[in-house]
C-alpha positions as CSV (number, residue, x, y, z in Angstrom):
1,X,7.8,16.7,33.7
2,X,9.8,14.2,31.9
3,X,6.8,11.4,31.9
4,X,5.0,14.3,30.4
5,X,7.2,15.3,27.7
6,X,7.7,11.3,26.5
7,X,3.5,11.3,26.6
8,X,3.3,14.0,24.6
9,X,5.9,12.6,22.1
10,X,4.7,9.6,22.0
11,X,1.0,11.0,21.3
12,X,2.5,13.0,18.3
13,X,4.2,9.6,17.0
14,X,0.9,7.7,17.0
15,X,-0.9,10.7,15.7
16,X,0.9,11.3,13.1
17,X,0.8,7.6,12.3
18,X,-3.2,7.7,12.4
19,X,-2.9,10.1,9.7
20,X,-4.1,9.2,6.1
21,X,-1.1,9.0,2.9
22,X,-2.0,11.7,1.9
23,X,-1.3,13.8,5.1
24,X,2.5,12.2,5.2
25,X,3.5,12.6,1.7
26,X,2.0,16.7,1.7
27,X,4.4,16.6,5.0
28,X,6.9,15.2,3.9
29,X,7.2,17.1,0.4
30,X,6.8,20.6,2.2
31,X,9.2,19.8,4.1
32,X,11.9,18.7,1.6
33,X,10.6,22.0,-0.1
34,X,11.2,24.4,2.8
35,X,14.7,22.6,3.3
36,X,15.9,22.5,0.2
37,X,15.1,26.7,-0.3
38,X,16.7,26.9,3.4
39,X,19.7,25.1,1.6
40,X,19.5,27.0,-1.5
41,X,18.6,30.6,0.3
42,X,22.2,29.8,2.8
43,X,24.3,29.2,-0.4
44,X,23.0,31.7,-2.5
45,X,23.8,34.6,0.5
46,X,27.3,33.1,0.7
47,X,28.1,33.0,-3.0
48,X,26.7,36.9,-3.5
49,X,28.3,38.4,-0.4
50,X,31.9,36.5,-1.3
51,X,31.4,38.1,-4.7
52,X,30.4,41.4,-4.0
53,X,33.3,41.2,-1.3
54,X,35.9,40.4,-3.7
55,X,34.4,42.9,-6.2
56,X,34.6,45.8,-3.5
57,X,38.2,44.4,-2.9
58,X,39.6,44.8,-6.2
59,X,37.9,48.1,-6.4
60,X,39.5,49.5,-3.4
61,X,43.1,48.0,-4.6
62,X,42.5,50.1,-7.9
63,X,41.5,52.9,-6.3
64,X,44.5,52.7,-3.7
65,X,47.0,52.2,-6.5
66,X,45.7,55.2,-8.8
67,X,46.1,57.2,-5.8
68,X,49.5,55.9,-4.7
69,X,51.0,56.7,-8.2
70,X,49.4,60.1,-8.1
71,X,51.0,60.7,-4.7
72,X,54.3,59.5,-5.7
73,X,54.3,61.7,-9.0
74,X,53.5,64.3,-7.0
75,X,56.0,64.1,-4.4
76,X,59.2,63.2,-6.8
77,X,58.4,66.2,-8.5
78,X,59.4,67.8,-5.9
79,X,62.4,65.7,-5.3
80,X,66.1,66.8,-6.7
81,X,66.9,63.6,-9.4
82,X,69.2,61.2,-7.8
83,X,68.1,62.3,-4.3
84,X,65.7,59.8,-1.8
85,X,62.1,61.4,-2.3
86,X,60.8,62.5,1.1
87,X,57.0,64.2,1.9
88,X,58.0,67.5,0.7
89,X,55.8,68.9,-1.4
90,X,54.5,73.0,-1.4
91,X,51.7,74.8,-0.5
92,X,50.4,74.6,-3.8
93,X,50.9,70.8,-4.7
94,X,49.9,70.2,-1.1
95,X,46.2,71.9,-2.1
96,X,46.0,70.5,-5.1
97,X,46.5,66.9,-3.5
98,X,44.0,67.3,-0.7
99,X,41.2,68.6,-3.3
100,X,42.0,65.3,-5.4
101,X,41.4,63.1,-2.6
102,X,38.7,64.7,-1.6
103,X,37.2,64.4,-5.0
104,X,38.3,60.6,-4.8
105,X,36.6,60.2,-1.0
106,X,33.4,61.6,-2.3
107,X,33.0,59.9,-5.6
108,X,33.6,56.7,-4.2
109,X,32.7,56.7,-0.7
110,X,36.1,55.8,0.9
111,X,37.6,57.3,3.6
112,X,41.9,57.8,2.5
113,X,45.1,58.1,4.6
114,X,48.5,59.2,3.7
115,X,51.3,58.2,6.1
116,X,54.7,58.2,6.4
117,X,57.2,54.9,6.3
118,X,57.1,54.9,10.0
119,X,53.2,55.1,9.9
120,X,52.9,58.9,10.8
121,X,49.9,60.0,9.3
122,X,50.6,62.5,6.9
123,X,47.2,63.1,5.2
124,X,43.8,62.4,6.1
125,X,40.6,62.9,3.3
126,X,37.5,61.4,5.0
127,X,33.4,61.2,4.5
128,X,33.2,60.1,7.9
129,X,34.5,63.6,9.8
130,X,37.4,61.9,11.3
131,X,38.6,64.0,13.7
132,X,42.7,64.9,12.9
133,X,45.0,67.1,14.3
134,X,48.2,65.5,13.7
135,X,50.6,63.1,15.4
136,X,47.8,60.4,14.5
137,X,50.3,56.7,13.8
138,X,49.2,53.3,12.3
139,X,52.8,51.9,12.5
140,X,50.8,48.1,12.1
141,X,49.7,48.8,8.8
142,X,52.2,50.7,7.3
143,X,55.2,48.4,8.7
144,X,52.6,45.2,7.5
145,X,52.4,46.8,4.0
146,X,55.6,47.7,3.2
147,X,56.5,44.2,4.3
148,X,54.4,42.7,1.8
149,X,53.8,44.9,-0.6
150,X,49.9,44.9,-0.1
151,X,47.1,44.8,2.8
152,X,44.0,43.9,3.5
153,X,41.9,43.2,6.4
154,X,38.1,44.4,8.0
155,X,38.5,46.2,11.1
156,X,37.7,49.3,13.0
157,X,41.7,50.4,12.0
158,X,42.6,50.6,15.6
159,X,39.6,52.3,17.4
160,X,39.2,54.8,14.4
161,X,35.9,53.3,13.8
162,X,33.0,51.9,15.4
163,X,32.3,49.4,13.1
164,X,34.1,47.7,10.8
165,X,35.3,48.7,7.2
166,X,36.9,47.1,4.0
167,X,41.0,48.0,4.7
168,X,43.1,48.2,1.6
169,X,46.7,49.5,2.0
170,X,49.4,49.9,-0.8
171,X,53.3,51.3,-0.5
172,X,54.5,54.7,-2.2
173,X,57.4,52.9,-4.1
174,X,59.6,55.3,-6.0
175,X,62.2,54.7,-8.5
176,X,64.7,56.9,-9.5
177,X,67.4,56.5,-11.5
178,X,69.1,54.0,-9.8
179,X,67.9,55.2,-6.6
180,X,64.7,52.8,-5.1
181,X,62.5,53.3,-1.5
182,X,59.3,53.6,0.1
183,X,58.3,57.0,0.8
184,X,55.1,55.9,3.0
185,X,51.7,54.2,2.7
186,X,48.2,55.1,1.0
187,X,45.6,53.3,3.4
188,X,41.7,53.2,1.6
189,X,38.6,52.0,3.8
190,X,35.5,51.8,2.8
191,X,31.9,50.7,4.7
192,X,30.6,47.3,4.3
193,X,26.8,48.6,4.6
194,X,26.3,48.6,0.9
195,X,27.4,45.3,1.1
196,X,25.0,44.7,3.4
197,X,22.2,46.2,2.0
198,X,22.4,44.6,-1.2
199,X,22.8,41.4,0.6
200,X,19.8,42.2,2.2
201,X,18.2,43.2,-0.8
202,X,18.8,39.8,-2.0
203,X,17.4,37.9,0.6
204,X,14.2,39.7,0.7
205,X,13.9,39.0,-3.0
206,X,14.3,35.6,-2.2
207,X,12.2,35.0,1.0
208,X,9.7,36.5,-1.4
209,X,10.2,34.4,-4.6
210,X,11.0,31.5,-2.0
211,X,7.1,31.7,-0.3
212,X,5.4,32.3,-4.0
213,X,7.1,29.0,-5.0
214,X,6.3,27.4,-1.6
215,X,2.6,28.5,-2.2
216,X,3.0,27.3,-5.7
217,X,4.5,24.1,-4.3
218,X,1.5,23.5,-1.9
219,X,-0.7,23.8,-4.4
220,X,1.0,21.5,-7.1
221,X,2.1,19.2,-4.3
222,X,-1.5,18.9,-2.9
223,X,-3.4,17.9,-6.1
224,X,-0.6,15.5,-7.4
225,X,-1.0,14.1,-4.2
226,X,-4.5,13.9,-4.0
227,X,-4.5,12.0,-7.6
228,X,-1.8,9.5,-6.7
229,X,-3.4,8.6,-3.3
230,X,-6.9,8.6,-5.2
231,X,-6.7,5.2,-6.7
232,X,-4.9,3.9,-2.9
233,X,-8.1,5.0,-1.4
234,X,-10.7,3.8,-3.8
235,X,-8.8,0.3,-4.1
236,X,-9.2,0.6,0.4
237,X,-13.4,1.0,-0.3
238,X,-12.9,-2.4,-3.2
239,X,-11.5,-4.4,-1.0
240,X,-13.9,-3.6,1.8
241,X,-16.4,-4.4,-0.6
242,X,-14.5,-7.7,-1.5
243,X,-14.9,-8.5,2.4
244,X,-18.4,-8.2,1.9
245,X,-18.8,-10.9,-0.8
246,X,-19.1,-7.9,-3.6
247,X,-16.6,-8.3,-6.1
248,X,-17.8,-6.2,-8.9
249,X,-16.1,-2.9,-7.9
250,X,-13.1,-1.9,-10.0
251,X,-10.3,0.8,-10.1
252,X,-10.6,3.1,-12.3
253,X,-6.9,3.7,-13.9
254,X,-6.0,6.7,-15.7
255,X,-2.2,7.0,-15.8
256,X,0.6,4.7,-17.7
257,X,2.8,5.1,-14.4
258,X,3.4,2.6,-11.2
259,X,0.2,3.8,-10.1
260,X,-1.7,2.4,-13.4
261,X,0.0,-0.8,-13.0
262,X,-1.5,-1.1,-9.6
263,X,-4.4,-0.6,-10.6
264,X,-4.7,-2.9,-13.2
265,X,-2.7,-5.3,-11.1
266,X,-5.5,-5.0,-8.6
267,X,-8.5,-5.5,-11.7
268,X,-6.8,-8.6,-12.1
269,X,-7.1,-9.4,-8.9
270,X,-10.5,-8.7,-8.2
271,X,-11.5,-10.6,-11.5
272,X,-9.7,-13.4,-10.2
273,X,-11.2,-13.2,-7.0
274,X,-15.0,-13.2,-8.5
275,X,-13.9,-15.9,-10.8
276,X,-12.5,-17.7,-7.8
277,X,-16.0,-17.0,-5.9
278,X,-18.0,-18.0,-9.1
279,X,-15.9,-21.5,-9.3
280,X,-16.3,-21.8,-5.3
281,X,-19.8,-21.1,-5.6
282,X,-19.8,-24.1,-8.7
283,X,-17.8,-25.9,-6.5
284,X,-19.9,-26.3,-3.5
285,X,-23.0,-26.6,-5.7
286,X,-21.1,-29.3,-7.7
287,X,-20.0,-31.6,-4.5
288,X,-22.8,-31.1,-2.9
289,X,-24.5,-32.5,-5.7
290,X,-22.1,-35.5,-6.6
291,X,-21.9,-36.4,-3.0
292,X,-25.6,-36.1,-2.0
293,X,-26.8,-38.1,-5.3
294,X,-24.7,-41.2,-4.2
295,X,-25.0,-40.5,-0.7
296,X,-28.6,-40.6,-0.7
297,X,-28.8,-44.0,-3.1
298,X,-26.4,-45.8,-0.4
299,X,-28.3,-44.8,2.3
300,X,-31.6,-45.7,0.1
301,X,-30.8,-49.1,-0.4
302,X,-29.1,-49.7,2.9
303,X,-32.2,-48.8,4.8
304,X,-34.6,-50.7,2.5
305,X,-31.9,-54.1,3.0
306,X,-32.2,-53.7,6.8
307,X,-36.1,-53.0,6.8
308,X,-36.8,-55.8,4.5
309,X,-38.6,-53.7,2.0
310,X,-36.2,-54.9,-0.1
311,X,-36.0,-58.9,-0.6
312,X,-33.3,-60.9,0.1
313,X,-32.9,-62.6,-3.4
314,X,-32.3,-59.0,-4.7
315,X,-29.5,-57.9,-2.0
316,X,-26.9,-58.7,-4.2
317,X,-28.1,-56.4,-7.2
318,X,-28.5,-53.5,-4.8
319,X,-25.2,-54.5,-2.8
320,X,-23.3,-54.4,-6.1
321,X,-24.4,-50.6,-6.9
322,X,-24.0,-49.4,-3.2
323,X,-20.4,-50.5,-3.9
324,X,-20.0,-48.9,-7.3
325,X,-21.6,-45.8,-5.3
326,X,-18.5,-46.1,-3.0
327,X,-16.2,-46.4,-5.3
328,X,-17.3,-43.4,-7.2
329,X,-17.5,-40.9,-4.0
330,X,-13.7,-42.6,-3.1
331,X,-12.6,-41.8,-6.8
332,X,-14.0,-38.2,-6.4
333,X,-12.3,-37.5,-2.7
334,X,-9.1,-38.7,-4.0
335,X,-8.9,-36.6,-6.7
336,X,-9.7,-33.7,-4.3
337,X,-7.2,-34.8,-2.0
338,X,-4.4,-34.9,-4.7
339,X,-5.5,-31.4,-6.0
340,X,-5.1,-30.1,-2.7
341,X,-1.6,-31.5,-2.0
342,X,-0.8,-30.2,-5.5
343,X,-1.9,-26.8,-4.8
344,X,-0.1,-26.9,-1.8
345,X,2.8,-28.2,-3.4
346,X,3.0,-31.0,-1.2
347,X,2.8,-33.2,-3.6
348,X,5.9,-35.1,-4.5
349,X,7.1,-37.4,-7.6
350,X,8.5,-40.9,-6.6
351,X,9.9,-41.5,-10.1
352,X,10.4,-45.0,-11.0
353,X,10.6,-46.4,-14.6
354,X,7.7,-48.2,-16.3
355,X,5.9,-49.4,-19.5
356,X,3.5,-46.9,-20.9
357,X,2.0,-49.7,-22.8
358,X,1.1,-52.2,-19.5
359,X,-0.5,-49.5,-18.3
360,X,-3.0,-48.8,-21.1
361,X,-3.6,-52.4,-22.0
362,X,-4.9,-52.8,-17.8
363,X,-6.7,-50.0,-18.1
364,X,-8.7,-50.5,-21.7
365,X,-9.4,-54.0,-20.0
366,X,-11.5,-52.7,-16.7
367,X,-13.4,-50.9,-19.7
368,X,-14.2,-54.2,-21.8
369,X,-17.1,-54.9,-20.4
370,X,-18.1,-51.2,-21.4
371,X,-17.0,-50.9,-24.9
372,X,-18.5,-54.5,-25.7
373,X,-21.7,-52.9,-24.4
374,X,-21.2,-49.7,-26.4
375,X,-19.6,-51.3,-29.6
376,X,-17.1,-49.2,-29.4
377,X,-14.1,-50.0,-31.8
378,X,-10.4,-49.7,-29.9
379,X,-7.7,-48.8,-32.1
380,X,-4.0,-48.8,-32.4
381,X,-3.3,-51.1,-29.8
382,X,-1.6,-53.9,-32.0
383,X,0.7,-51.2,-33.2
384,X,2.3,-49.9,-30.5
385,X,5.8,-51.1,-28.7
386,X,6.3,-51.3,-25.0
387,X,7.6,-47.6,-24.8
388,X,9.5,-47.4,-20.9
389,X,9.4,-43.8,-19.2
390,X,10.8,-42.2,-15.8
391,X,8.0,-40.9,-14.2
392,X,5.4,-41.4,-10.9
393,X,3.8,-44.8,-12.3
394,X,0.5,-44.2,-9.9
395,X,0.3,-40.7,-11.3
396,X,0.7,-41.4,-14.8
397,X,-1.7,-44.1,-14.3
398,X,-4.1,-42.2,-13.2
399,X,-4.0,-39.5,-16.1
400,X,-3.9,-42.8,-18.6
401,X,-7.4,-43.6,-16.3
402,X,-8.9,-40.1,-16.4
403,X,-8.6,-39.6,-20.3
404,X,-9.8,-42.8,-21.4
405,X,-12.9,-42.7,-18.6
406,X,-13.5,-39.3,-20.4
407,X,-12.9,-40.8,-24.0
408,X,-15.3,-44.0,-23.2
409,X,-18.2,-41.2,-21.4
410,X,-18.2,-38.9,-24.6
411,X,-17.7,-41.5,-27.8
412,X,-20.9,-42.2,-29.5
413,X,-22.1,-45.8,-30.0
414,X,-20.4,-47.7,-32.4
415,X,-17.8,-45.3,-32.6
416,X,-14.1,-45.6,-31.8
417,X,-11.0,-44.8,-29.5
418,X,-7.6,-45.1,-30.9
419,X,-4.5,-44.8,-29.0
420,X,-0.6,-44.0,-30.3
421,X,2.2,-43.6,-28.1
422,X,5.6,-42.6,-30.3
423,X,8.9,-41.5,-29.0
424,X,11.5,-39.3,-30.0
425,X,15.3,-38.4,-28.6
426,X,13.3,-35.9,-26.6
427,X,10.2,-36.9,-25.4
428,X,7.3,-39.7,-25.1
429,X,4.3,-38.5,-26.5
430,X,0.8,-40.5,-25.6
431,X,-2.3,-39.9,-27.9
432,X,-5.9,-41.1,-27.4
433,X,-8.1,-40.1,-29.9
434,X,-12.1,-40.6,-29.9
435,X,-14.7,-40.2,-32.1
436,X,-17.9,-38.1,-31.0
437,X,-19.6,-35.0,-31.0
438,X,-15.9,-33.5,-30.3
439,X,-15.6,-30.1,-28.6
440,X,-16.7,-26.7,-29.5
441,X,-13.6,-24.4,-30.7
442,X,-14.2,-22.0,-28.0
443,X,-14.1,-24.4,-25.7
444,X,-11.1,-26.2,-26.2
445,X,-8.9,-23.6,-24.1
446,X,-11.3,-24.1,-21.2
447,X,-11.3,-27.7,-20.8
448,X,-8.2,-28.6,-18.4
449,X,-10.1,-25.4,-16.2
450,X,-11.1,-26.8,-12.6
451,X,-15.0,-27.5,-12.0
452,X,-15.3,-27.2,-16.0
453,X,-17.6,-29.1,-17.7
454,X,-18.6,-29.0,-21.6
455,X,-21.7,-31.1,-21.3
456,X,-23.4,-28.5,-19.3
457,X,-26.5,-30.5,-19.2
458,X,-25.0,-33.3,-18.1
459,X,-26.7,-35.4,-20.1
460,X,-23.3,-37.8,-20.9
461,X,-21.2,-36.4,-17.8
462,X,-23.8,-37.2,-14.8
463,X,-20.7,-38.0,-12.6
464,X,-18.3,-35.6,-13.4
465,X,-17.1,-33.1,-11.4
466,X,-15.0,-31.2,-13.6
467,X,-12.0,-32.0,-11.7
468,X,-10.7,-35.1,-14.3
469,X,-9.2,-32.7,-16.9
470,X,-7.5,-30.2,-14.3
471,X,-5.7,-32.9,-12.4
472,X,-4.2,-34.4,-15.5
473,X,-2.9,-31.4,-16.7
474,X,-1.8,-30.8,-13.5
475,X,0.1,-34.5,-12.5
476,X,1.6,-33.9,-16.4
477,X,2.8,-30.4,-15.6
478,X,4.8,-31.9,-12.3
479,X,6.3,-33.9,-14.8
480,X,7.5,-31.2,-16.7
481,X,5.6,-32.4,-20.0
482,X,2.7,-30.5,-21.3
483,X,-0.6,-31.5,-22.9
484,X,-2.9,-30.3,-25.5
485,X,-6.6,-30.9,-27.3
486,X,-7.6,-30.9,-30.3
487,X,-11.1,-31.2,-31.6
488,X,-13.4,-31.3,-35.0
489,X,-17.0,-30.8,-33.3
490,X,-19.4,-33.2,-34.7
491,X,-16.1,-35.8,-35.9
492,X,-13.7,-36.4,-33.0
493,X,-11.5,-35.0,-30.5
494,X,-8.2,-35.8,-29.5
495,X,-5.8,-35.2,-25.8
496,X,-2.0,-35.6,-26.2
497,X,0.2,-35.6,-23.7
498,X,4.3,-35.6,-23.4
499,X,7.0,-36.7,-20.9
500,X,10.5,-35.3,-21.2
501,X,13.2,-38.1,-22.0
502,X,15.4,-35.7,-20.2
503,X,14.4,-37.4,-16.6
504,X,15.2,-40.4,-17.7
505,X,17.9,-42.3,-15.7
């Protein structure tokens, strides 16, 4: 039975967990609701019966003090002065007495008993047809309230009842002259059933206001539930679509709250993600084009060496190209390797400290051969000092490599490049300059992107991949400098580029 029971539980458990958000939450929120009326229901039925307990108390100790100075005026008018008041009293006053209290009993529902000090009781007015025939005592309650001066307790007043009643008691204190006593008690009950019924009253008032607002609750709870788990379930069908390959869905967001943020969070996220797909898509296209085209001419050439088709006096022409072929598709792996490791942040800086300037001077001089060919003027290079930075020397040499290779590839013949590199307490800042068809102004932001190319024809950038501009940008941002272009299209364009002094040591 036991194996059963855990079964069971544990089926609830992983039912309930099967269940959609919106399910939990409408749980969840009803039952915080019905608690916190339980809660609210409990107190309020404390608070009313304590009040309308006290209230009936107070009421009964008026009424029991009204009637105990009656009483005693009563009886010390029949008491010589200067003599101790005892329960003597005439026919007449004696009638006169009983049809007050009864008036009293009736009008306010009490049941009243007049006894002696020693708890005899002397007088008995009741609504409940007490039976009374005399030699009735309640010695506890007199002796209590002439101790104290007051009583009060619930009880059945020693059998009397069957159920309990509100007890109030008070003494008949006399003075005078100089003469002071007790000449018995006054003891008012009354029935809690009023008490009771209103109590009752209330709670029915409230059970009903309680399931109106619970209904109301339900209702309220149920659509503002159904809104906020709306969005949840149509970003759910997105990114099923996004496992598909589709990326065009979007959430639609309506409110300013958490929710809205998500929503726009996750727009973000999806146009990244088809941005992301269009560059991949670029991407492969892209290598599979730089790596076939070279691929293809190696294995060309190769083949025609081997078969002879090729002649021997010419091996060395085609040799030559296979290896500038090689170099290129080593060039364009490397770069992809150190995107990768940058991405990945395994990349790390070996700082050591170097010349800017050797490093430009090698680098314009692997290009002679290409600017002679080009006429192409180089500028600026008689005016600049060695200028010594902390930084990754292969890096920087690299990003030094990339910009002028990009500078030389878009410079029109017979145009120039100039290069600056100044200094400041600050920073080193490196400036090539070129002159050219420049870059469009709505390009300029787009051309550190990866896979990015302005020359979409390719007409000047046949062996590009788009990744030159990305990785400098990204080797200067591990350096903790930053870079900028600036263009005039149809005049020049120029790529700046800064290294903190602060990592100098």
């Amino acid at each position: 039975m036991r194996l059963r029971n855990n079964f069971l539980g544990l089926k609830f458990i992983k039912t309930y967990n099967k269940q959609s958000l919106f399910i939990k939450y409408m749980s969840m929120s009803l039952v915080i609701v019905f608690f916190s009326f339980l809660v609210l229901g409990t107190i309020l039925t404390i608070v009313i019966t304590n009040y309308w307990t006290n209230q009936k108390i107070t009421t009964l100790e008026s009424r029991a003090d009204s009637i105990a100075n009656y009483l005693v005026e009563k009886i010390l008018s029949n008491t010589p002065m200067g003599s101790t008041a005892t329960y003597y009293i005439d026919s007449r006053d004696m009638d006169v007495i009983r049809s007050t209290l009864e008036l009293f009993a009736r009008d306010t529902d009490t049941d009243i008993f007049v006894t002696k000090a020693d708890g005899e009781v002397f007088i008995v007015q009741s609504n409940e047809r007490i039976f009374y025939s005399g030699n009735m005592y309640m010695t506890d309650v007199a002796r209590e309230t002439l101790l104290n001066g007051t009583y009060y307790k619930t009880g059945t007043l020693d059998g009397i009842y069957k159920s309990d009643r509100f007890i109030v008691a008070r003494p008949l204190s006399y003075t005078q002259g100089r003469v002071e006593g007790n000449i018995g008690v006054i003891i008012v009950t009354a029935s809690g059933k009023d008490i009771t019924g209103f109590t009752d009253m209330i709670l029915r008032i409230f059970i009903l206001s309680a399931v109106a607002s619970l209904a109301l609750s339900v209702f309220a709870i149920s659509i503002f539930s159904y809104n906020m788990v709306k969005p949840l379930k149509q970003m759910a069908r997105a990114a099923k679509q996004f496992g598909k390959g589709d990326f065009s869905v979007r959430v639609k967001g309506t409110t300013n709250d958490e929710m809205g943020e998500l929503a726009a969070a996750f727009n973000n996220m999806a146009d990244s993600l088809a941005s992301s797909e269009t560059t991949r898509k670029s991407f492969i296209a892209n290598v599979s084009h730089e790596l076939k085209t070279p691929m293809t001419t190696i294995a060309g050439f190769i083949d025609g060496i081997l078969d002879g088709t090729i002649e021997p006096v010419k091996h060395n022409y085609y040799l030559h190209i296979v290896s500038d072929e090689i170099k290129r598709l080593s060039r364009l792996v490397h770069s992809m390797l150190n995107l990768s490791r940058i991405d990945n942040g395994e990349l790390k800086i070996n700082y050591n400290r170097f010349d800017l300037l050797t490093i430009l001077v090698t680098i314009v001089i692997t290009y002679e051969q290409e600017l002679d060919k080009r006429h192409i003027e180089v500028r600026g290079l008689d005016r600049i000092s060695p200028k010594f930075v902390y930084g990754d020397k292969d890096l920087i040499h690299q990003v030094i490599y990339n910009l002028i290779e990009n500078a030389v590839k878009f410079t029109d013949e017979g145009g120039y490049i100039e290069f600056d590199i100044t200094e400041n307490s600050e920073k080193t800042v490196f400036k090539i300059k070129n002159s050219g068809q420049g870059i469009k102004k709505e390009e300029l932001s787009l051309v550190f992107d990866r896979f990015y190319k302005t020359d979409k024809s390719r007409s000047k950038d046949k062996k590009g991949l788009g990744l030159g501009l990305y990785l400098v940008r990204s080797i200067i941002h591990l350096h903790g400098g930053e870079i900028k272009a600036e263009s005039v299209y149809g005049e020049y364009t120029v790529f700046e580029f800064t290294i903190p002094k602060k990592q100098d040591k």
